[in-house]
C-alpha positions in Angstrom: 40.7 33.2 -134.6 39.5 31.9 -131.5 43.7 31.5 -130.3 43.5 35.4 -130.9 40.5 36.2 -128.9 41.1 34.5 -126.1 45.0 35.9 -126.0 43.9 40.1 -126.3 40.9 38.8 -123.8 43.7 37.3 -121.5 45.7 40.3 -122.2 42.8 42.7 -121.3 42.6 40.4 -117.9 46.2 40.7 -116.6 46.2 44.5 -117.6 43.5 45.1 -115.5 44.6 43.0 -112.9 47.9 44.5 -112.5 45.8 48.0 -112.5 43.8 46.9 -110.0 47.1 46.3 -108.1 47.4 50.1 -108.7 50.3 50.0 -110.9 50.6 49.3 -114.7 53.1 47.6 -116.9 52.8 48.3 -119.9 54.8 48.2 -123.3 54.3 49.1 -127.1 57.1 47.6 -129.7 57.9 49.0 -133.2 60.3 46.9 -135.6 61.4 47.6 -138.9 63.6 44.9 -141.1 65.3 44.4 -144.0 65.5 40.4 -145.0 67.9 39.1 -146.9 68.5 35.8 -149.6 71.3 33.9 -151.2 71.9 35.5 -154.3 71.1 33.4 -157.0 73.0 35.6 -159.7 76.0 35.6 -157.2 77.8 33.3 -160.6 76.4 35.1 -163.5 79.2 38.4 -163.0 82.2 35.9 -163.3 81.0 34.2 -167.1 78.9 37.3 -167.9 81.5 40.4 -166.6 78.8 43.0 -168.7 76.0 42.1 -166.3 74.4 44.1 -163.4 74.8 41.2 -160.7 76.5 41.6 -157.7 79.0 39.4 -156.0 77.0 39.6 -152.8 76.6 36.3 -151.0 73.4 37.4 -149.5 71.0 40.2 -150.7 68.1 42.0 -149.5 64.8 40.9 -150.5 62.4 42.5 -148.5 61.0 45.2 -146.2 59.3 44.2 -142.7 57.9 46.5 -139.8 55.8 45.1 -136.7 54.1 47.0 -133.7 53.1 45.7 -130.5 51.2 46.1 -127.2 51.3 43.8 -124.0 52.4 43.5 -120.4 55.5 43.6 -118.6 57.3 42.5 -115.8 60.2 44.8 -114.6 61.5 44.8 -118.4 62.9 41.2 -118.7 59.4 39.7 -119.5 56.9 40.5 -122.0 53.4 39.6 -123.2 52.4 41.1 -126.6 50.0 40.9 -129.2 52.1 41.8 -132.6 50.9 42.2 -135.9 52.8 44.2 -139.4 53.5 43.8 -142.8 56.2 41.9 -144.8 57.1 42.7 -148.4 59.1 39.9 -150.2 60.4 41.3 -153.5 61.3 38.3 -155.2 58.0 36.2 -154.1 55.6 39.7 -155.1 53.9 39.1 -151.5 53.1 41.3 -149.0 51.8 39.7 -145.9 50.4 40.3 -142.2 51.2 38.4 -139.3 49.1 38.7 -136.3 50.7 36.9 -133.3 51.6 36.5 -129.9 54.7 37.3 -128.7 56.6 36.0 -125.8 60.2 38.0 -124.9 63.3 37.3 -122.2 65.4 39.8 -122.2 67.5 40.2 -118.8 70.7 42.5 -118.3 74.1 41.4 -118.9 75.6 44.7 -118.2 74.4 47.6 -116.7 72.8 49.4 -119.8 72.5 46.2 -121.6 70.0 43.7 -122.5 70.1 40.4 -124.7 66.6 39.9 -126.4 65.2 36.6 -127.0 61.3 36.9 -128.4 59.1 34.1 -129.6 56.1 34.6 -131.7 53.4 32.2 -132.2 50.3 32.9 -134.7 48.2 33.3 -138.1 49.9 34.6 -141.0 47.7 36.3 -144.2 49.0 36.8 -147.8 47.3 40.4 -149.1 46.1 40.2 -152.5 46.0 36.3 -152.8 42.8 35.3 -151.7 42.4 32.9 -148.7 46.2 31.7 -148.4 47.0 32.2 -144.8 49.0 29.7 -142.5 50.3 29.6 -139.1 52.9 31.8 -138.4 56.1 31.4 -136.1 59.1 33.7 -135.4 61.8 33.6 -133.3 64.3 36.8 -133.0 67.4 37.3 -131.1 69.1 40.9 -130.2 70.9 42.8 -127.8 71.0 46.3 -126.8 69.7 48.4 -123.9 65.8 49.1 -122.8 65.0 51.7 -125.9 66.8 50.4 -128.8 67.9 46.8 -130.2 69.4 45.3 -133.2 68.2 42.2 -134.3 68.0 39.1 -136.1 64.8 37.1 -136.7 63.8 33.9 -138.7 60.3 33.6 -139.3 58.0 31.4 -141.5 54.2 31.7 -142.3 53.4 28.5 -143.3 51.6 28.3 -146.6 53.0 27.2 -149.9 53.6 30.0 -152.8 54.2 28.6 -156.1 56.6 25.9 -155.7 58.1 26.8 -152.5 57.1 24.8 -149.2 56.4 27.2 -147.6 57.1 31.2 -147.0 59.8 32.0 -144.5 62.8 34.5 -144.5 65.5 35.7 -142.3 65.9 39.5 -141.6 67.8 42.0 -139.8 66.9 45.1 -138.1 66.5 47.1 -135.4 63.4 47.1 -132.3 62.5 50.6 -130.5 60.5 49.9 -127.2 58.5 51.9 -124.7 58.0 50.4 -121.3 55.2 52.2 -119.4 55.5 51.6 -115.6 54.3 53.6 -113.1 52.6 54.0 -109.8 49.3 55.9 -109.2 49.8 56.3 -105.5 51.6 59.3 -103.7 55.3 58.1 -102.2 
């Protein structure tokens, strides 16, 4: 908790240092993902042909979606405070991350950008009473300043029946909006 408060107080800091400096840079982040599994039934259609399974090497198996706010330099570096929810069907768990998030993304064409974004924090199982870990993500994409498609391994760091621990992998896509602007008259 006290990793938390002193990042949005460091957050709060640099904001208001780069609006003393009379211009802000600013940016908010929505996600939304779909993760995916092995299938475990993948076998089950070929000595049971009556059955429901699908031949599907991977499958989905949950829902994510994440907002964010932090600072920015000239698009290709950002400083965020994240936090969502993530539904994992097969585990019945629906948890919240709340993290810091550091993201690269520079051009490598003229409308496009390859995203790398690390995220470092506490992660909080709803409904299960105190199981929370530490919770770490890393996601790559590429697209242009507005829009990006994704892919993102993450893991939360506490143990759910017998598993070692939560994690998933998930696809998806990132819409940003990078406030810049200056207050003075050109």
């Amino acid at each position: 908790m006290k990793r938390i408060l002193l990042t949005i107080a460091f957050i709060s800091f640099f904001n208001s240092f780069v609006h003393g400096q009379v211009t802000k840079f600013t940016y908010t982040q929505f996600d939304i993902a779909v993760s995916i599994t092995g299938n475990q039934d993948r076998d089950d259609s070929y000595y049971y042909p009556e059955t429901t399974s699908s031949n599907a090497f991977l499958v989905p198996n949950g829902l994510g979606s994440k907002i964010g706010y932090g600072v920015h330099y000239r698009k290709w570096l950002t400083l965020g405070i994240h936090s969502g929810l993530d539904w994992k069907w097969d585990d019945k768990l629906v948890a919240v991350p709340v993290y810091l998030n550091l993201g690269l993304s520079p051009k490598v064409g003229p409308e496009t950008r390859i995203m790398l974004q690390a995220g470092y924090g506490k992660g909080f199982a709803l409904g299960r009473g105190n199981l929370n870990g530490e919770y770490k993500k890393i996601k790559l994409g590429i697209g242009n300043d507005d829009f990006i498609i994704f892919a993102e391994v993450s893991d939360y760091g506490f143990r759910l029946y017998d598993q070692k621990s939560i994690g998933s992998i998930s696809f998806g896509v990132t819409l940003s909006d990078f406030f810049s602007y200056n207050s003075q008259e050109d």
